[in-house]
TIVO-2410 file (N, C-alpha, C; in nm, 3 decimals):
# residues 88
REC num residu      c1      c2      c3 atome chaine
REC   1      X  -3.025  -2.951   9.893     N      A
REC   1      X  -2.913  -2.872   9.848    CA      A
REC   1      X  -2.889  -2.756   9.943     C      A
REC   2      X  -3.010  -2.708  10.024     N      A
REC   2      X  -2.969  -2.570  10.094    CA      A
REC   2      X  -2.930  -2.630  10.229     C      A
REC   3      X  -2.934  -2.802  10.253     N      A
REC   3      X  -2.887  -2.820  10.363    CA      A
REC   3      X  -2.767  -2.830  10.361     C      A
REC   4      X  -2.699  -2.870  10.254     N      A
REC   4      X  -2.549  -2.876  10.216    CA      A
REC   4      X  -2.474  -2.755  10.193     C      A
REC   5      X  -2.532  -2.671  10.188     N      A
REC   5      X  -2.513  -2.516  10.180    CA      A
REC   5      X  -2.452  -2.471  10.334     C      A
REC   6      X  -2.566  -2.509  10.436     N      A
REC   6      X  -2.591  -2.477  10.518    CA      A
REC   6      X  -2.468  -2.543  10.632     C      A
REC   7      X  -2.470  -2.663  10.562     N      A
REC   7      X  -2.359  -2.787  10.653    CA      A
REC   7      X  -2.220  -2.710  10.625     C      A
REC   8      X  -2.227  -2.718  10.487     N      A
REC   8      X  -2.060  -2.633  10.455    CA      A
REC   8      X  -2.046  -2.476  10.516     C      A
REC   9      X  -2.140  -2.444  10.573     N      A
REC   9      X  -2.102  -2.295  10.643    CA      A
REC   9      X  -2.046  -2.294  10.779     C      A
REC  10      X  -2.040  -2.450  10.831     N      A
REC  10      X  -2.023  -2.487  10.990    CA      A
REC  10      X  -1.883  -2.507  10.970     C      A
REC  11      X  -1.852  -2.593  10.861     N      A
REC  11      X  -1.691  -2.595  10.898    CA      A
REC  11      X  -1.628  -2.468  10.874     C      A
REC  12      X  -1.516  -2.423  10.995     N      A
REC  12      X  -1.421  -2.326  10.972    CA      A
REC  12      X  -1.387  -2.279  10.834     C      A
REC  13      X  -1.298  -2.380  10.840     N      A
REC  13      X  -1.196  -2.315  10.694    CA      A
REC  13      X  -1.280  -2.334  10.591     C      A
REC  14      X  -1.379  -2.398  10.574     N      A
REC  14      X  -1.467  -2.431  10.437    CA      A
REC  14      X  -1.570  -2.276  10.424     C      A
REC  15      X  -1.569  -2.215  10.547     N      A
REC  15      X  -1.635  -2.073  10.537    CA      A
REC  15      X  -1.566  -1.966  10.514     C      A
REC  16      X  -1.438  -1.993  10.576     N      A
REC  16      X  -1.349  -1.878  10.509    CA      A
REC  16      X  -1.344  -1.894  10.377     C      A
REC  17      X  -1.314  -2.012  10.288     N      A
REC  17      X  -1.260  -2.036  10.179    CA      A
REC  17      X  -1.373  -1.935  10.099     C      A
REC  18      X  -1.459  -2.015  10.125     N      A
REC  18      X  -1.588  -1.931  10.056    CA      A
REC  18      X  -1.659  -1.789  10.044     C      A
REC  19      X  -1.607  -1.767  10.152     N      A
REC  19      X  -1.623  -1.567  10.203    CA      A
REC  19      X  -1.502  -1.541  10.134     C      A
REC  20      X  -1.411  -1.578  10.085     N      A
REC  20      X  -1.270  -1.526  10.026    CA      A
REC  20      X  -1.309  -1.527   9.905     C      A
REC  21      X  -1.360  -1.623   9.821     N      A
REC  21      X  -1.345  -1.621   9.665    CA      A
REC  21      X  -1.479  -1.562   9.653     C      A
REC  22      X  -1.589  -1.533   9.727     N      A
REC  22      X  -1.683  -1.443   9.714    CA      A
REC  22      X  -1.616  -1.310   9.673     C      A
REC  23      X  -1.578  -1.263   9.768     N      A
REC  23      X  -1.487  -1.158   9.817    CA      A
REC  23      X  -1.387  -1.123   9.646     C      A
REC  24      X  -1.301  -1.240   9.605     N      A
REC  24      X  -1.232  -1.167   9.523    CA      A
REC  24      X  -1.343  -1.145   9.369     C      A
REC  25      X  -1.433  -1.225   9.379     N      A
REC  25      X  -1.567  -1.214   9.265    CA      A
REC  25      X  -1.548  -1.082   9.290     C      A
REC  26      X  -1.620  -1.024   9.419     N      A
REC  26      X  -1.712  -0.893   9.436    CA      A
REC  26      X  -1.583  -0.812   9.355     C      A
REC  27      X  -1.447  -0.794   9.429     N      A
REC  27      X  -1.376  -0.692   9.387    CA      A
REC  27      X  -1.316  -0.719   9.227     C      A
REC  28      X  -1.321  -0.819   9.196     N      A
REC  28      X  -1.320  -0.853   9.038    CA      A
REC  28      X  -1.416  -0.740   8.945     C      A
REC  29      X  -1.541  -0.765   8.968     N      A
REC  29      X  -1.639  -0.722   8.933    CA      A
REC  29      X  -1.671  -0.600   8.935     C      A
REC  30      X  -1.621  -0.535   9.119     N      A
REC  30      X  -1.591  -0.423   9.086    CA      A
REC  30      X  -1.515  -0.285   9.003     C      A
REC  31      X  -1.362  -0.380   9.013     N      A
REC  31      X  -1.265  -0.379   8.910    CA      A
REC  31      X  -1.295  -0.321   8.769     C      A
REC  32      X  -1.354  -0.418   8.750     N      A
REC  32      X  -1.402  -0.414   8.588    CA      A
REC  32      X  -1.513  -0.325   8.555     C      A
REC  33      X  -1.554  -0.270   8.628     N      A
REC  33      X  -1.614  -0.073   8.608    CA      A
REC  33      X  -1.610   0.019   8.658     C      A
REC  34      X  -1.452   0.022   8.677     N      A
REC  34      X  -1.413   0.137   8.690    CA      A
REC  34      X  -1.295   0.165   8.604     C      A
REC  35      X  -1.362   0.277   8.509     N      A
REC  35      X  -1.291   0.317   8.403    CA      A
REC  35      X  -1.110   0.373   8.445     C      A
REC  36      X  -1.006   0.352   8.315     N      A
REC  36      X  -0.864   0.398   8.348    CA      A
REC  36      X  -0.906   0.565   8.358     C      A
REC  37      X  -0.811   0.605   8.440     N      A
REC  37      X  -0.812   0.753   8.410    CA      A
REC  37      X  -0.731   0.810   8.314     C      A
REC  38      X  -0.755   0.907   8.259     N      A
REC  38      X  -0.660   0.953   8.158    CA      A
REC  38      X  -0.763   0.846   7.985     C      A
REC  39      X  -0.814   0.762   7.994     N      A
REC  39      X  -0.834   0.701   7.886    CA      A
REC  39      X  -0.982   0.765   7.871     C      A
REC  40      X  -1.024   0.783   7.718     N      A
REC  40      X  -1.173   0.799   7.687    CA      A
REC  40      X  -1.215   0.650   7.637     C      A
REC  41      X  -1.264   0.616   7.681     N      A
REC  41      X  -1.396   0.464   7.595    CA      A
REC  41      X  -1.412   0.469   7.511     C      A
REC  42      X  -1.430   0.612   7.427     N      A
REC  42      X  -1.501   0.669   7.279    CA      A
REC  42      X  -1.414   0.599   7.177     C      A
REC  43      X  -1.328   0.617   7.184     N      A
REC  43      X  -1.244   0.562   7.058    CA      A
REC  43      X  -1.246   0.448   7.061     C      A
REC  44      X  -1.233   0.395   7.169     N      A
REC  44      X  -1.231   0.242   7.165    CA      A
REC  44      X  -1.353   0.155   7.153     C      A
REC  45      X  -1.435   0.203   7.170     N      A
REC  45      X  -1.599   0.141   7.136    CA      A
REC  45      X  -1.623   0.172   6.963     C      A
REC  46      X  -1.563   0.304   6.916     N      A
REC  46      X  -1.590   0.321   6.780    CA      A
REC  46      X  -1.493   0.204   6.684     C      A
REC  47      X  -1.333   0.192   6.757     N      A
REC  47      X  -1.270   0.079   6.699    CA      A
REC  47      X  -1.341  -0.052   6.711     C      A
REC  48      X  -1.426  -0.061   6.803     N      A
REC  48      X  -1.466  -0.227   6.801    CA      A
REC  48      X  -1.650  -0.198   6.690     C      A
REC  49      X  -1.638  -0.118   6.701     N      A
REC  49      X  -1.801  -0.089   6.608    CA      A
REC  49      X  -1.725  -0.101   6.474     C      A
REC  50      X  -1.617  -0.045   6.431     N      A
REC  50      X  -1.591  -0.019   6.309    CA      A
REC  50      X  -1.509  -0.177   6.230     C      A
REC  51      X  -1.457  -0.274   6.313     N      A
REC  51      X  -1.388  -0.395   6.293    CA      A
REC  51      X  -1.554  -0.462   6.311     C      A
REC  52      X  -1.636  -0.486   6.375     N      A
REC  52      X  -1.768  -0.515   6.322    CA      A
REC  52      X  -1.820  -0.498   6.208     C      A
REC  53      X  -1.771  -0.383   6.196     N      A
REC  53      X  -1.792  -0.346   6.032    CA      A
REC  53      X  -1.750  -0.420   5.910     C      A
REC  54      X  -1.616  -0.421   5.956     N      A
REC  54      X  -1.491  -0.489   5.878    CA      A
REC  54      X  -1.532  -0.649   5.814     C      A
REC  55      X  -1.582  -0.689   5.935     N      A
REC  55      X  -1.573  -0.845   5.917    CA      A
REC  55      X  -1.738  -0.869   5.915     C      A
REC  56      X  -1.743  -0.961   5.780     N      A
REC  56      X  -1.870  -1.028   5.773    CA      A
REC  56      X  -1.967  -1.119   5.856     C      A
REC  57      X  -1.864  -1.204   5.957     N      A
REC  57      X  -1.943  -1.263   6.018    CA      A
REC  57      X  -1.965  -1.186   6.159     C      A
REC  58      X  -2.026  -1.129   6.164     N      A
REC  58      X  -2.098  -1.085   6.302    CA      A
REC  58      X  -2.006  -0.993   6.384     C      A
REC  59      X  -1.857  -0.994   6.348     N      A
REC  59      X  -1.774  -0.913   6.456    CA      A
REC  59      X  -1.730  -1.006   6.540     C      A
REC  60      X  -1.745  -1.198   6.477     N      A
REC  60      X  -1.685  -1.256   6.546    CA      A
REC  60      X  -1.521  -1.264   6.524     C      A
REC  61      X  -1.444  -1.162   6.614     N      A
REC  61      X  -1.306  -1.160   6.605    CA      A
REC  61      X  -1.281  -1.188   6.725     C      A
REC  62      X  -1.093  -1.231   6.745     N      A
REC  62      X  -1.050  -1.199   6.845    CA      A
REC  62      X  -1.087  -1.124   6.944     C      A
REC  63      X  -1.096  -0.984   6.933     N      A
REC  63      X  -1.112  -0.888   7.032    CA      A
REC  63      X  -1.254  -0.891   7.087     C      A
REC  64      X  -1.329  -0.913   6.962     N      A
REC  64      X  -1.496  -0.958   7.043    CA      A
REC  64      X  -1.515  -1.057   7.142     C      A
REC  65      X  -1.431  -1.174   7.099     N      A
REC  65      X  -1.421  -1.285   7.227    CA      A
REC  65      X  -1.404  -1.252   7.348     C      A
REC  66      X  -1.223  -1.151   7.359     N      A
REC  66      X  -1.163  -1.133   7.458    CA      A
REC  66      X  -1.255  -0.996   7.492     C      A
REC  67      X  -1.287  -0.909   7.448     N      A
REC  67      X  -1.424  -0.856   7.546    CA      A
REC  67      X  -1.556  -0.919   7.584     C      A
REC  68      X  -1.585  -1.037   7.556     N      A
REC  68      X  -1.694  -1.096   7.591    CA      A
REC  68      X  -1.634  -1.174   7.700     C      A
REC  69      X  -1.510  -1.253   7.699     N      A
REC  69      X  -1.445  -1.293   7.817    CA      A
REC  69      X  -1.437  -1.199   7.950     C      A
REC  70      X  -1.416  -1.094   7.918     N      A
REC  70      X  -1.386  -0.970   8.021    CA      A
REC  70      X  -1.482  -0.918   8.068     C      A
REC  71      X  -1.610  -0.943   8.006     N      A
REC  71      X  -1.769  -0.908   8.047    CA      A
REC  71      X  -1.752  -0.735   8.007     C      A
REC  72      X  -1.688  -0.715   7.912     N      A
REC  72      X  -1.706  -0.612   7.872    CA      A
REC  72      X  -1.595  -0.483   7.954     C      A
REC  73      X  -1.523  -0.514   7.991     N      A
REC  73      X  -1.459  -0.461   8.077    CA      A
REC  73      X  -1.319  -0.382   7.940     C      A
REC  74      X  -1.304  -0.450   7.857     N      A
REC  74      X  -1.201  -0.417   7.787    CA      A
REC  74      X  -1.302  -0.292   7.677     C      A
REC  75      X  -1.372  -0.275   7.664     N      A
REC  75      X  -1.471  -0.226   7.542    CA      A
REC  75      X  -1.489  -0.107   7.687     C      A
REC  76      X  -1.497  -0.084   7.809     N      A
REC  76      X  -1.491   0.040   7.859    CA      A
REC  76      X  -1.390   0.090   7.931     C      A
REC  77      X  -1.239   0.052   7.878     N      A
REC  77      X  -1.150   0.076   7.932    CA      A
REC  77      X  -1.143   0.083   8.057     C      A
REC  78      X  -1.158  -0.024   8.126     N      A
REC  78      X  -1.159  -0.063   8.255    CA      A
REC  78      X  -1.036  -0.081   8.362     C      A
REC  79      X  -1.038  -0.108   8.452     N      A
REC  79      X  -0.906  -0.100   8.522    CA      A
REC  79      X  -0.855  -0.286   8.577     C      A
REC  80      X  -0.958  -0.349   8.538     N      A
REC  80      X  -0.938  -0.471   8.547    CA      A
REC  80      X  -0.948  -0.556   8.395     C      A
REC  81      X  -0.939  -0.448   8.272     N      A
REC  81      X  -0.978  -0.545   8.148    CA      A
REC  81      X  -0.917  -0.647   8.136     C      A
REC  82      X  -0.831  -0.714   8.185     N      A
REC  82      X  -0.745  -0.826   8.183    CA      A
REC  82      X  -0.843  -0.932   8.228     C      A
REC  83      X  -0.881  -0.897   8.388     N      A
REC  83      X  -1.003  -0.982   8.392    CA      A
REC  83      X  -0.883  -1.101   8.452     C      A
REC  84      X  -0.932  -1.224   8.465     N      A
REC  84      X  -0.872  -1.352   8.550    CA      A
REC  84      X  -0.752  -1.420   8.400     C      A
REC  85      X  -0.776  -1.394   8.273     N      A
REC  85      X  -0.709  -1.378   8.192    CA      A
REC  85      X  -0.557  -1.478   8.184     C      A
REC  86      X  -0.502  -1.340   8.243     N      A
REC  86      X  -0.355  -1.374   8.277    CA      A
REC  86      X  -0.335  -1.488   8.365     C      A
REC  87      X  -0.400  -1.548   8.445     N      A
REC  87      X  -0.424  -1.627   8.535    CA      A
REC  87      X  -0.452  -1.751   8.462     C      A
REC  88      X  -0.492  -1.767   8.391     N      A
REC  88      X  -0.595  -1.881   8.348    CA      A
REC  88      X  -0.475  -1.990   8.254     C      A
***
C-alpha cells in the first residue's frame, strides 16, 4: 500500500490533485476554529445544552446532527460552521 502511495506521487497531476484537496482539508479545518467576530459562543452552547434538556432522547436533534456534521464548528460559532454542507 505505501508503494502505491509512493507510485501515485510520481505522476504530475495525480500530485497536484492530492496536495490540493490536502490543502483545502487543512484550510477547512482551519476555518472551523476560528471563531465569528462580534459573536459570543456562550449563548449558543447554553441553547444547545438547554434543547438537550428539552428532548428525552439524548439531544438527538437536528441541530446536534448538524453540529456533529460540522465537527463542532457550529456549537463555537465558527467562521466556517457551514462546513462542506452547502456543497454536498
Amino acid at each position: 500500500m505505501l508503494s502505491a502511495f509512493t507510485n501515485s506521487l510520481k505522476i504530475p497531476e495525480l500530485r497536484q490533485r492530492i496536495f490540493f484537496t490536502l490543502a483545502l482539508l487543512f484550510i477547512a479545518r482551519v476555518g472551523a476554529n476560528i471563531p465569528l467576530p462580534g459573536v459570543d459562543p456562550t449563548p449558543i452552547r447554553e441553547f444547545f445544552e438547554w434543547r438537550a434538556e428539552q428532548n428525552q432522547d439524548d439531544g438527538n436533534d437536528i441541530l446536534g446532527f448538524y453540529n456533529m456534521f460540522t465537527g463542532g464548528a457550529l456549537l463555537n460559532g465558527a467562521l466556517f460552521a457551514l462546513g462542506i454542507m452547502p456543497y454536498i
